[in-house]
C-alpha positions in Angstrom: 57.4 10.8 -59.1 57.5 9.2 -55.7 58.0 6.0 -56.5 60.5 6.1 -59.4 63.0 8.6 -58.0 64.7 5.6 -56.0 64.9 3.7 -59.1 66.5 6.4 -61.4 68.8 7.2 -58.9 70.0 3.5 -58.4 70.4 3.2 -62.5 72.0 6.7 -62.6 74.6 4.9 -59.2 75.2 2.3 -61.6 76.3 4.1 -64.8 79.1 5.3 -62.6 82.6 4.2 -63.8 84.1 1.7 -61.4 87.4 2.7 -59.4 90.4 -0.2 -60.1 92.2 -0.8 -56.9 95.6 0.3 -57.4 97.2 -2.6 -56.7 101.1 -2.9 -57.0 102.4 -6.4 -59.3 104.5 -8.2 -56.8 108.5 -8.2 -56.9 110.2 -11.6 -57.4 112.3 -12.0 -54.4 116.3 -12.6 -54.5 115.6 -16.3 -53.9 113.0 -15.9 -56.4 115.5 -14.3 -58.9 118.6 -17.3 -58.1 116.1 -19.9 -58.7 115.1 -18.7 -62.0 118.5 -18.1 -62.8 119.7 -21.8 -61.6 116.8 -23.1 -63.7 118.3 -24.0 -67.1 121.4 -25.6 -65.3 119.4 -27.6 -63.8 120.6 -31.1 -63.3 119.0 -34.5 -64.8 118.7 -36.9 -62.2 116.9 -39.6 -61.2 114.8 -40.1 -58.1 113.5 -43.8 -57.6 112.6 -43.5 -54.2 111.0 -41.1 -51.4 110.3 -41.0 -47.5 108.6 -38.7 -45.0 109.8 -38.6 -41.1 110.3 -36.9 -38.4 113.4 -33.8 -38.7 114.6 -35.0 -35.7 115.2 -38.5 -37.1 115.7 -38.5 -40.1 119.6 -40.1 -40.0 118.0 -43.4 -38.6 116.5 -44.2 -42.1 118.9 -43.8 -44.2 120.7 -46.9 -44.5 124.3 -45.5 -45.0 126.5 -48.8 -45.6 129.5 -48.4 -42.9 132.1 -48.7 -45.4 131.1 -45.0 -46.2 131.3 -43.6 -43.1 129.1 -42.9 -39.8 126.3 -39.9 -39.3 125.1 -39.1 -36.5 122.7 -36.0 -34.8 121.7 -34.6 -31.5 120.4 -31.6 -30.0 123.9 -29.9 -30.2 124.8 -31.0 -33.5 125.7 -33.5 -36.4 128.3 -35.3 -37.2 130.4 -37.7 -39.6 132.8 -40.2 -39.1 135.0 -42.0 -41.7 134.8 -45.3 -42.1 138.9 -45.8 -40.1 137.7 -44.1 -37.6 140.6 -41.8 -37.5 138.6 -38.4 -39.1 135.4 -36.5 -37.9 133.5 -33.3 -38.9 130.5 -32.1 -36.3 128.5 -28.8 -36.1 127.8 -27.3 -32.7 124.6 -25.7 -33.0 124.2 -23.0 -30.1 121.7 -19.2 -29.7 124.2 -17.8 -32.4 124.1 -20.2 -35.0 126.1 -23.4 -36.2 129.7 -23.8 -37.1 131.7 -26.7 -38.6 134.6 -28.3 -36.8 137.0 -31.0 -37.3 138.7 -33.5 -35.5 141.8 -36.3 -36.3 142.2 -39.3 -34.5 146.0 -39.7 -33.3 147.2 -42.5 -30.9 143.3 -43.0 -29.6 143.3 -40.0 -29.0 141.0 -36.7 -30.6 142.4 -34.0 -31.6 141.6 -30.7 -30.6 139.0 -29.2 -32.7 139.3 -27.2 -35.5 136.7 -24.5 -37.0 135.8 -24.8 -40.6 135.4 -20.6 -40.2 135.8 -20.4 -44.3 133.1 -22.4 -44.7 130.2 -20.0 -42.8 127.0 -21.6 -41.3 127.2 -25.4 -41.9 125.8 -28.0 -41.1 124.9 -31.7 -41.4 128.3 -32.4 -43.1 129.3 -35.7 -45.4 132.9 -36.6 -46.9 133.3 -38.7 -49.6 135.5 -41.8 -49.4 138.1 -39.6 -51.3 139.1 -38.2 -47.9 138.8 -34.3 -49.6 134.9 -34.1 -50.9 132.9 -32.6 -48.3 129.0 -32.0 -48.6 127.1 -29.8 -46.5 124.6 -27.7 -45.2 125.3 -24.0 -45.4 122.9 -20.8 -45.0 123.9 -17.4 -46.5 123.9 -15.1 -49.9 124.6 -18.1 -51.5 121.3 -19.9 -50.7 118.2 -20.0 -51.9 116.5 -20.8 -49.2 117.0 -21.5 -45.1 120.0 -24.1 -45.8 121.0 -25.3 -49.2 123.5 -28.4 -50.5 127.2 -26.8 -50.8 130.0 -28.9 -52.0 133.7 -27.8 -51.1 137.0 -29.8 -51.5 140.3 -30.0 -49.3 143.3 -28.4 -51.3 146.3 -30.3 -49.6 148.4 -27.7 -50.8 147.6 -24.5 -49.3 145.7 -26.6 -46.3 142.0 -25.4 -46.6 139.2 -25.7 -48.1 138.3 -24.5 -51.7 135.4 -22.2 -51.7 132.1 -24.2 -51.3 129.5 -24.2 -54.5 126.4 -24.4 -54.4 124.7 -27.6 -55.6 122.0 -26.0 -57.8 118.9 -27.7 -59.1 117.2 -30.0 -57.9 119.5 -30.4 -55.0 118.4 -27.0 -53.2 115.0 -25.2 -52.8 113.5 -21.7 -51.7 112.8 -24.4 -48.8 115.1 -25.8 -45.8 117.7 -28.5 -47.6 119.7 -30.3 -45.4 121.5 -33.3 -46.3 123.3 -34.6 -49.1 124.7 -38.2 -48.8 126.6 -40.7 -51.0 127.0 -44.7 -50.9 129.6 -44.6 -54.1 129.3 -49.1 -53.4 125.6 -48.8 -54.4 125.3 -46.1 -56.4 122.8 -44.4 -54.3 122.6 -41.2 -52.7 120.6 -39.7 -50.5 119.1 -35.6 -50.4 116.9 -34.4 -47.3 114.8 -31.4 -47.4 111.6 -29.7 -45.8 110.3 -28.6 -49.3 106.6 -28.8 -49.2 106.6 -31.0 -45.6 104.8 -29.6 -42.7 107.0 -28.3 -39.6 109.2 -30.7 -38.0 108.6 -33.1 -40.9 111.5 -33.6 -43.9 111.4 -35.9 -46.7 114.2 -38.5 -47.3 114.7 -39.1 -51.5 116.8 -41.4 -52.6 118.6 -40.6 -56.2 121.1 -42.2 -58.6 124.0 -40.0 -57.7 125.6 -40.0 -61.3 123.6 -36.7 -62.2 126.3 -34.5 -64.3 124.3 -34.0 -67.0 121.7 -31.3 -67.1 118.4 -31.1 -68.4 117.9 -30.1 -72.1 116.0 -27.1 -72.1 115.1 -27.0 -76.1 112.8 -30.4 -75.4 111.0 -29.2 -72.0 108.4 -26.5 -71.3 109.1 -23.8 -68.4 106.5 -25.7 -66.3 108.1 -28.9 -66.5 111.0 -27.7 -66.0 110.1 -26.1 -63.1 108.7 -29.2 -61.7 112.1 -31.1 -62.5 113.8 -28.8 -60.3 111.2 -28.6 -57.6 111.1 -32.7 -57.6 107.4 -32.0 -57.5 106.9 -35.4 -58.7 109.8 -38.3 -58.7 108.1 -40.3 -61.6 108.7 -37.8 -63.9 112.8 -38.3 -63.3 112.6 -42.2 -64.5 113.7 -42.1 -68.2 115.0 -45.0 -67.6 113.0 -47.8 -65.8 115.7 -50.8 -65.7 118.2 -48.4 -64.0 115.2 -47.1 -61.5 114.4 -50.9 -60.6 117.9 -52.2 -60.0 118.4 -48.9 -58.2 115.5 -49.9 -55.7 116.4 -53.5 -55.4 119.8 -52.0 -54.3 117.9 -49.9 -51.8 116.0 -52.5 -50.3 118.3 -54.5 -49.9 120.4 -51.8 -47.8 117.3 -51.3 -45.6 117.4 -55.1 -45.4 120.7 -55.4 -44.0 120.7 -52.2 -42.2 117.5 -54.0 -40.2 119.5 -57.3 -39.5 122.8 -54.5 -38.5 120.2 -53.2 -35.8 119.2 -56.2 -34.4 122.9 -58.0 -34.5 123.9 -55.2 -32.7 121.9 -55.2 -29.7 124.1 -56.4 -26.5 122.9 -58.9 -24.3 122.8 -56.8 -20.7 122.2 -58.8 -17.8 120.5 -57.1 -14.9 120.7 -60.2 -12.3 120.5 -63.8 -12.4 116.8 -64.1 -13.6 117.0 -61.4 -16.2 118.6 -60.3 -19.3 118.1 -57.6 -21.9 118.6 -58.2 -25.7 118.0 -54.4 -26.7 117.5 -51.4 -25.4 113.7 -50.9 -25.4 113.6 -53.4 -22.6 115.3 -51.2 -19.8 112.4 -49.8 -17.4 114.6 -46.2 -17.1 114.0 -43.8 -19.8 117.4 -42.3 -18.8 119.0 -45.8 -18.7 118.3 -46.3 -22.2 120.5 -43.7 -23.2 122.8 -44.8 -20.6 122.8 -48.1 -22.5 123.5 -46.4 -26.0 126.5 -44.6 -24.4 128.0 -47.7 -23.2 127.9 -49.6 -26.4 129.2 -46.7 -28.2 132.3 -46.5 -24.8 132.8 -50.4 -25.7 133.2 -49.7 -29.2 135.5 -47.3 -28.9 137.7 -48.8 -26.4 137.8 -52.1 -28.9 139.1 -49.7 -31.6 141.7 -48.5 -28.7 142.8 -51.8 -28.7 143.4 -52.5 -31.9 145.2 -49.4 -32.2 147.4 -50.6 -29.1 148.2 -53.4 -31.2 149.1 -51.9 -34.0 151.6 -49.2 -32.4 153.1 -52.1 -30.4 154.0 -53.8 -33.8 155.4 -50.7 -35.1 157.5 -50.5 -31.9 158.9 -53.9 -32.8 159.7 -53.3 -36.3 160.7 -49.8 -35.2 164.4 -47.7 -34.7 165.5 -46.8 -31.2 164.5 -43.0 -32.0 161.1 -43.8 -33.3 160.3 -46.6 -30.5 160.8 -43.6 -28.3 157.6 -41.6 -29.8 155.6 -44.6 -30.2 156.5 -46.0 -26.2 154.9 -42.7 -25.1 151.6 -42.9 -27.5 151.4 -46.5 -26.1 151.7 -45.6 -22.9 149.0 -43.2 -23.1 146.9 -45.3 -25.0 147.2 -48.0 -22.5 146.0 -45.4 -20.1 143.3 -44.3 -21.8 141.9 -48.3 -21.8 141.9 -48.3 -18.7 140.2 -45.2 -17.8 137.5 -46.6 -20.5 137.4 -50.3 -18.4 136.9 -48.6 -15.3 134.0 -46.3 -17.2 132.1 -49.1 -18.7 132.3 -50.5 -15.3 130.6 -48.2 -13.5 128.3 -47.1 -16.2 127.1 -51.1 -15.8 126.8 -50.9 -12.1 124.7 -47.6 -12.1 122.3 -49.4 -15.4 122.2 -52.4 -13.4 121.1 -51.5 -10.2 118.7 -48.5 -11.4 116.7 -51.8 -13.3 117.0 -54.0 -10.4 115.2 -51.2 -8.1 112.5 -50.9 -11.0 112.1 -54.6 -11.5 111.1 -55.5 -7.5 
């Protein structure tokens, strides 16, 4: 009786009726919700081309043709520039978010800022060569995820902008999406997000930007839907290969010439009579690197000045008594401004040149 009392006991323990865990079925979040709702618009496009770098440089590889315009990105913000010269946005990222601005070029001269307030927090902004398209980065109720893709157009009319949509599928994510970019020359566009990328790491695709069509829904399953709009793999987006090649020799040949840009556009500096810089990786200072980049980008602006000089000064010749009076006053202060630049550029190359000298005894 000893002995088999344990071992009725342990077959009586197991006859007892196991206890399920009350466990609650998870709720599909908001994002969760929009997502599944965006699914069947979601938008047939092709993808021929993908790159992963570094968040924080991610505008040097894209090889945006100039005739489209200018980005650009630091620690405070980004920023695009038209291809004239003459129109920029920029965000100005600080502890309590981002906001969009925007700035005309009159005369040489910037404007004064203006706030995009209508259009929330934005960021990363692009405008078509239309002068009223404007593509950005926005984060709200409208958004999937962090930032999504909005799209917004000026209304010349009433002097604003329309109210921004969001892109949709595949453009945005339940992830962080960032840029969208377009050469309309090449037919390529460009789409930056974090979507399954590790932190401080965003992937660069490049896409055929003539996507207006969406998906049918009748010849896909759910899943591959789903993967269509998550780009979870860019082969599945060629359904047509002769379009995807031409696409890609198109693309390469942009990185090509964005390469031989670079290199065309590296200054010869001299530092004395024995030595002289071709780019800026050869400047011993950290800090006079960036020094050297600022006073490229000074010389380049004060060429445009003088071009712009020019132009008023032709006006003023072909030009009423009444209107000469206007344009002697902008040419005045652009004349002023040139200076103020020659003077800038010249101490900015004193400063460079004898910081190098020090480091090169």
């Amino acid at each position: 009786m000893l002995i088999t009392l344990p071992s009725m006991a342990q077959r009586n323990k197991k006859r007892q009726p196991n206890r399920k865990a009350n466990v609650e079925k998870r709720q599909p979040s908001a994002s969760e919700l929009m997502f599944d709702n965006m699914l069947p618009s979601t938008r047939k496009v092709m993808f021929v081309d993908s790159m992963v770098v570094r968040k924080d440089e991610f505008l040097k590889h894209i090889p945006l043709p100039s005739e489209c315009g200018t980005l650009a990105d630091n620690k405070q913000g980004a920023s695009f520039q038209n291809d004239f010269i003459n129109k920029k946005y920029f965000s100005k990222r600080d502890t309590s978010g981002v906001k969009l601005y925007t700035s005309d070029r009159l005369a040489g001269q910037w404007s004064t800022p203006q706030e995009l307030s209508t259009l929330g927090k934005a960021d990363y902004p692009f405008l078509m060569a239309d002068g009223t398209t404007l593509y950005f980065a926005g984060k709200g109720e409208a958004s999937l995820g962090g930032y999504d893709i909005f799209v917004t157009r000026y209304d010349s009319d009433n002097g604003a902008f329309l109210e921004p949509q969001n892109m949709g599928l595949p453009f945005n994510s339940l992830a962080n999406d960032y840029l969208y970019a377009e050469d309309e020359i090449d037919s390529l566009a460009w789409l930056v997000t974090d979507r399954n990328q590790p932190d401080s790491m965003v992937c660069i695709y490049t896409l055929l930007p003539d996507g207006h069509q969406s998906y049918d829904v009748s010849e896909l399953s759910q899943e591959q839907l789903r993967g269509l709009a998550k780009i979870s793999d860019i082969k599945k987006t060629w359904y047509d290969q002769s379009q995807k090649n031409a696409a890609l020799q198109r693309l390469y040949a942009l990185r090509k010439g964005s390469s031989k840009k670079e290199k065309s556009e590296d200054v010869k500096f001299v530092v004395n009579d024995k030595i002289s810089y071709t780019s800026a990786a050869q400047f011993k200072s950290p800090s006079n690197r960036d020094n050297f980049k600022k006073l490229q980008s000074l010389k380049k602006e004060k060429e445009e000045n003088i071009k712009t000089l020019q132009e008023l000064r032709e006006r003023y010749s072909a030009s009423g008594k009444t209107a000469q009076r206007t344009i002697s006053n902008e040419i005045l202060s652009l004349e002023k401004s040139i200076i103020e630049q020659e003077k800038a550029i010249t101490k900015m190359e004193i400063s460079i040149r004898n910081t190098e000298n020090m480091l090169t005894k």
